[in-house]
C-alpha positions in Angstrom: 129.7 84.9 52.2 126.2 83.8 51.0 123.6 83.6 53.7 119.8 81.7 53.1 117.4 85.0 53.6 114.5 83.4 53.0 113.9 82.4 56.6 113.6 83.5 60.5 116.2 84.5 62.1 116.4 85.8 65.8 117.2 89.3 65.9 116.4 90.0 69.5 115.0 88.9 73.3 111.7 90.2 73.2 112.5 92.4 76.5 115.7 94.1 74.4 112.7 96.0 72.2 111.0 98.7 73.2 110.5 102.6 73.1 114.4 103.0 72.5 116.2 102.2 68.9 117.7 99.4 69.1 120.7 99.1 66.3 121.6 95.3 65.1 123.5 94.0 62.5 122.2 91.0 60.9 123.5 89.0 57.4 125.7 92.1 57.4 122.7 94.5 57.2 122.2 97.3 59.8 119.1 97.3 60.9 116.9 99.1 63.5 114.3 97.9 65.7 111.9 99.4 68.2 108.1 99.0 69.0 105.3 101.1 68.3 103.2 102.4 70.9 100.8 99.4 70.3 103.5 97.0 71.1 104.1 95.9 67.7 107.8 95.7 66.9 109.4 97.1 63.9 112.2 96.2 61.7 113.9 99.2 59.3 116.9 99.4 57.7 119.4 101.7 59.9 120.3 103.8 57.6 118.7 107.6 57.0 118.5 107.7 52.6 119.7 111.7 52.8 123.6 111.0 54.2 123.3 107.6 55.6 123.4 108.3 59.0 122.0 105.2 61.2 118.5 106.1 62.0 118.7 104.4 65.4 121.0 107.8 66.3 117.2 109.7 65.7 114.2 109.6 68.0 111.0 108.0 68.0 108.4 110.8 67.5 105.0 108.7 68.1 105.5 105.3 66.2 107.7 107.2 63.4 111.3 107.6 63.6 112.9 111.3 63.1 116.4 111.2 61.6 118.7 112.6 64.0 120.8 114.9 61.5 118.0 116.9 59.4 115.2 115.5 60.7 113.6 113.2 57.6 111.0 111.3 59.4 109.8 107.4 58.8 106.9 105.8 59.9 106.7 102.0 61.0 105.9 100.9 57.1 109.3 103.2 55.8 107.5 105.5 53.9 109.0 109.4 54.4 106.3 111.1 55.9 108.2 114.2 56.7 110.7 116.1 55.1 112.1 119.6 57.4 112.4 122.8 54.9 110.0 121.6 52.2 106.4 121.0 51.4 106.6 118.0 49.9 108.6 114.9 50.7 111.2 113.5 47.8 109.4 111.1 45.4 110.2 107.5 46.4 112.1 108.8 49.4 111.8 105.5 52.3 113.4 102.9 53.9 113.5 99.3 53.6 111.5 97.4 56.0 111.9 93.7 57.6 109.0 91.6 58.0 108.9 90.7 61.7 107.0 88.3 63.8 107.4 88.0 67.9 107.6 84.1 69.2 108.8 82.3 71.4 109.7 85.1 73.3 111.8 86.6 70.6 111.6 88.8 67.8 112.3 87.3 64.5 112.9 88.9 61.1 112.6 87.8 57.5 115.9 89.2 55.5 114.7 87.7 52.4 111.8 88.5 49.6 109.4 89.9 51.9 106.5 88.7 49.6 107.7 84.9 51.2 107.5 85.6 55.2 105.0 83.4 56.0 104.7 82.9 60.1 104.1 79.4 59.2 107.8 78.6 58.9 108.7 80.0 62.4 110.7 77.8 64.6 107.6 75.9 66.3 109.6 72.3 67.3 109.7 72.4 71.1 106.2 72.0 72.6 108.4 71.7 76.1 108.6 75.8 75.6 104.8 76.2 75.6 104.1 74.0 78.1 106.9 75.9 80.8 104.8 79.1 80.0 101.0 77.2 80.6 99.0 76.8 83.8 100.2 73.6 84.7 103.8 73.0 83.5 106.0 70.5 83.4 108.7 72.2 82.3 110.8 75.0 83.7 111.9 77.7 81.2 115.2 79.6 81.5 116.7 82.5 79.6 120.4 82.9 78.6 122.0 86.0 78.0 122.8 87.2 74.9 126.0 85.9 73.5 128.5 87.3 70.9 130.7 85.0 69.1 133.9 86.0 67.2 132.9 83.0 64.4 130.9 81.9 61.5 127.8 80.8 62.5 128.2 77.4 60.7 130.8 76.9 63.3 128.3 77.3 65.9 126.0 75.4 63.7 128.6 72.0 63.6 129.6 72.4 67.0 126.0 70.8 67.6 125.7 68.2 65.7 129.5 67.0 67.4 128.6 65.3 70.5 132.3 63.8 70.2 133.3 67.2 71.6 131.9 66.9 74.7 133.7 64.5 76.2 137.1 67.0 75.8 135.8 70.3 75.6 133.7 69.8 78.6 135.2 67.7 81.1 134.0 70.1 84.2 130.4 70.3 82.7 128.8 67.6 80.0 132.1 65.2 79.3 132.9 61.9 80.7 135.4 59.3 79.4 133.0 56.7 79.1 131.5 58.4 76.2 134.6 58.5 73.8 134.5 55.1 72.3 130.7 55.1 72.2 129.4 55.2 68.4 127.6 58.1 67.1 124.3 57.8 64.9 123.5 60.4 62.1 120.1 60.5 60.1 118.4 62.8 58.2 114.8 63.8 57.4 114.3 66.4 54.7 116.9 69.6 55.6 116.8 68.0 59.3 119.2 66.7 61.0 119.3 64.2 64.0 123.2 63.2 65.3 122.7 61.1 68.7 124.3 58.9 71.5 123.3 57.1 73.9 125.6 55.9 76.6 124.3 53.3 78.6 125.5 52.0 82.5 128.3 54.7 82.2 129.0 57.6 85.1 126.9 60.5 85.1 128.2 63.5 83.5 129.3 66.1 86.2 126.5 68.5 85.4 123.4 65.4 85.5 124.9 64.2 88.5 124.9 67.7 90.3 121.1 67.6 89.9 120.2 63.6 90.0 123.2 62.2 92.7 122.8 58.8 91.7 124.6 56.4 94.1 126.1 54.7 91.0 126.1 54.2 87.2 123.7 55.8 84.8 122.1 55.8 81.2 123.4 58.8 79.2 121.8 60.3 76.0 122.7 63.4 73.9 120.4 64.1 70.8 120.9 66.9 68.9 118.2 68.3 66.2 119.9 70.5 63.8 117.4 72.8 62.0 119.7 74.5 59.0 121.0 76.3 59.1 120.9 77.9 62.2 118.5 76.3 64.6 119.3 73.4 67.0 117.6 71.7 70.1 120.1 69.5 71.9 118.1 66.9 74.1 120.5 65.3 77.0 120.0 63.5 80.2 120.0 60.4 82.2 118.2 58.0 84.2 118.9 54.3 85.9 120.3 51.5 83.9 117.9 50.0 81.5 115.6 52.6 81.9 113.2 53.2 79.4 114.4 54.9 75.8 111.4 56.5 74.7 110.1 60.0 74.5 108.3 58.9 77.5 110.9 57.1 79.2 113.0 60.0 78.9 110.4 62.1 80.7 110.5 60.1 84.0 113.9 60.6 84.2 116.2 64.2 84.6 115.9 65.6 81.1 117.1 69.2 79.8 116.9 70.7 76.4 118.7 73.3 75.5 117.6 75.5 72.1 120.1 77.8 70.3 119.3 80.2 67.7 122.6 81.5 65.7 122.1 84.8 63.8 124.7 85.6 61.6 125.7 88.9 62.1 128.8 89.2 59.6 130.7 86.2 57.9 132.8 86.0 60.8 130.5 86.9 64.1 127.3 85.3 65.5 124.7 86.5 67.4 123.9 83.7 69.8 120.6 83.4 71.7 119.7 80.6 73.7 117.5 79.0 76.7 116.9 75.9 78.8 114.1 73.7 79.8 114.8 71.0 82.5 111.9 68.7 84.0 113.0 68.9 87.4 113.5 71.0 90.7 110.6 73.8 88.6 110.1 75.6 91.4 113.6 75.6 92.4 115.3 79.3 92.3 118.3 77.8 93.4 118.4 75.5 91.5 117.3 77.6 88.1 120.4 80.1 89.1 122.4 77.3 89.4 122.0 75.4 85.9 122.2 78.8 84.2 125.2 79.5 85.8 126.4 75.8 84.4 125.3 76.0 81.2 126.3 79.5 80.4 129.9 78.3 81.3 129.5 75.1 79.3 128.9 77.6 76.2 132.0 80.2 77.0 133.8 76.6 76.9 132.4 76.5 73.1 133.1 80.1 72.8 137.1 79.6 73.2 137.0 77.0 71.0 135.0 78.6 68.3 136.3 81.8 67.9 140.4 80.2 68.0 139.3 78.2 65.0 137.7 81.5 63.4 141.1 82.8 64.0 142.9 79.9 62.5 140.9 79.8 59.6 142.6 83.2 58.3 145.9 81.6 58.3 145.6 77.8 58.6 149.1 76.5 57.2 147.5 73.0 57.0 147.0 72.0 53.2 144.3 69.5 53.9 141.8 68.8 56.5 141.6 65.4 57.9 137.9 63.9 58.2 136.6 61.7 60.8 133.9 59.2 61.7 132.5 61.9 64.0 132.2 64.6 61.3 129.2 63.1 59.5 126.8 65.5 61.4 129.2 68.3 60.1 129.3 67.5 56.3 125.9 66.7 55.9 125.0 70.0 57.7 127.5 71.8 55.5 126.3 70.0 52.3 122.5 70.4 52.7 123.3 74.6 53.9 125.1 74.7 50.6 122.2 73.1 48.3 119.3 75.1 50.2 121.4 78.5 49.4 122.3 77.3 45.8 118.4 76.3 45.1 117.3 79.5 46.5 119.9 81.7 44.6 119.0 79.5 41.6 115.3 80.1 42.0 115.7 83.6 42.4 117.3 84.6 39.6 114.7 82.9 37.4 111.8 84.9 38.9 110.6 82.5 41.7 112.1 80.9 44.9 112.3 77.5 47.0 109.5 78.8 49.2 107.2 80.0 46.7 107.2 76.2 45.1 106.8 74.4 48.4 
């Protein structure tokens, strides 16, 4: 399967990367991180150039990693600065490295032309993330664990621009029946995507109403960003009927956003990281341990689902795939993923890329 490399992907919590080797696979690469004593954080290839063994099986010797089978030793660029036995060190012996930049709490590396990694292009949509981490926040940040997925990333990547799901795949959670018959809206701005719904004088969904306990109806609204082809921030909430629809609007009334960050790490599993930012109850720890505790099981409910239609997928017996109104989040996301891989391949192999023209 064809992945885009020349972008940021997520390749781990911030708090996962340290003094240890920490072994990842990522766009089916194997690669190694760890942190110099600095603090920087470091991205190699895991694998030793003498007999392959996975450098993150060595040990860290100062900011240098020491194979753990003859004892070749990298420093944090990949260069071989040590080679047991000899005097000097094979000509051209090193190892690849990632560019890597730490944001957001995450690390994030660049699998593509390194000459291209350009910070600019990190994720940087979500002042609400900033603002939970300032002096005076308005916004409560919290972390989900690390989830591993048994699917193509693309199916995590649909799955959230398909608020029809909700209502069936979440009934304990996000779901309600008086959001099945409610139309969808899809746009699109360059490579982004915006699907939405808003679901006006309607029951609050069973996870809103745990936090706002309206004595009766509410306005509902689910918008999900899609960043291709593996970023999305799904805005939802609710407030009283009529209330205002505006950013600000939204504000005064219980808001979450959830962000998810899907790192492919085969063509058929996902590295899934993820948090949430809710304007209400901040200093709440009951609360906080409460909504993760939802949310996370919202997402296993995503997880089933996901990884049975991985499954499927190797044997489908269906000829044909029917298409609905609802999927017109999916097949543009699928259509634009396909274009910004085939410009990039394109662009590649006549000397230049996508990002180096833009």
């Amino acid at each position: 399967m064809a992945f885009l490399r020349n972008t940021w992907y997520v390749a781990a919590r911030s708090g996962e990367v340290g003094r240890q080797c920490l072994a990842r696979k990522i766009l089916g690469e194997p690669v190694m991180l760890y942190r110099t004593a600095a603090g920087q954080p470091v991205a190699l290839l895991d694998r030793c150039p003498h007999r392959l063994l996975p450098l993150s099986m060595g040990t860290l010797q100062g900011d240098a990693i020491e194979c753990g089978y003859h004892g070749l030793t990298f420093d944090s660029t990949g260069q071989c600065i040590r080679a047991p036995g000899q005097e000097r060190v094979p000509l051209g012996t090193a190892v690849r490295v990632y560019p890597v930049a730490e944001h957001m709490g995450m690390v994030w590396i660049w699998p593509g032309d390194p000459a291209l990694a350009d910070r600019s292009k990190l994720f940087d949509q979500l002042p609400q993330w900033a603002n939970a981490r300032g002096p005076n926040p308005q916004w409560a940040l919290l972390e989900g664990p690390l989830t591993y997925v048994k699917s193509n990333y693309l199916l995590l990547s649909e799955n959230l621009v398909d608020p029809a799901h909700v209502v069936y795949v979440h009934k304990r959670s996000l779901g309600s029946p008086a959001m099945a018959n409610i139309p969808i809206e899809t746009s699109q701005q360059g490579d982004t995507l915006l699907v939405s719904r808003w679901t006006p004088n309607a029951p609050a969904s069973p996870i809103l109403q745990r936090y706002g306990k309206w004595a009766g109806n509410v306005d509902r609204w689910q918008y999900y960003w899609m960043y291709p082809p593996h970023i999305a921030v799904v805005d939802f909430g609710a407030g009283l009927p009529g209330m205002d629809r505006s950013n600000a609007g939204r504000d005064a009334a219980i808001r979450l956003f959830t962000a998810h960050f899907m790192t492919p790490e085969t063509a058929t599993t996902t590295h899934y990281f993820w948090f949430v930012l809710r304007n209400f109850a901040l200093g709440d720890r009951a609360v906080a341990s409460d909504l993760i505790e939802q949310v996370t099981m919202t997402f296993m409910e995503d997880k089933a689902i996901l990884e049975a239609i991985e499954d499927a997928e190797v044997e489908p017996f269906v000829t044909s795939r029917v298409k609905l109104a609802v999927d017109a989040g999916s097949v543009r996301l699928r259509h634009t993923v396909e274009q910004m891989i085939s410009e990039e391949e394109a662009l590649r192999t006549s000397g230049r890329t996508r990002a180096a023209v833009t």
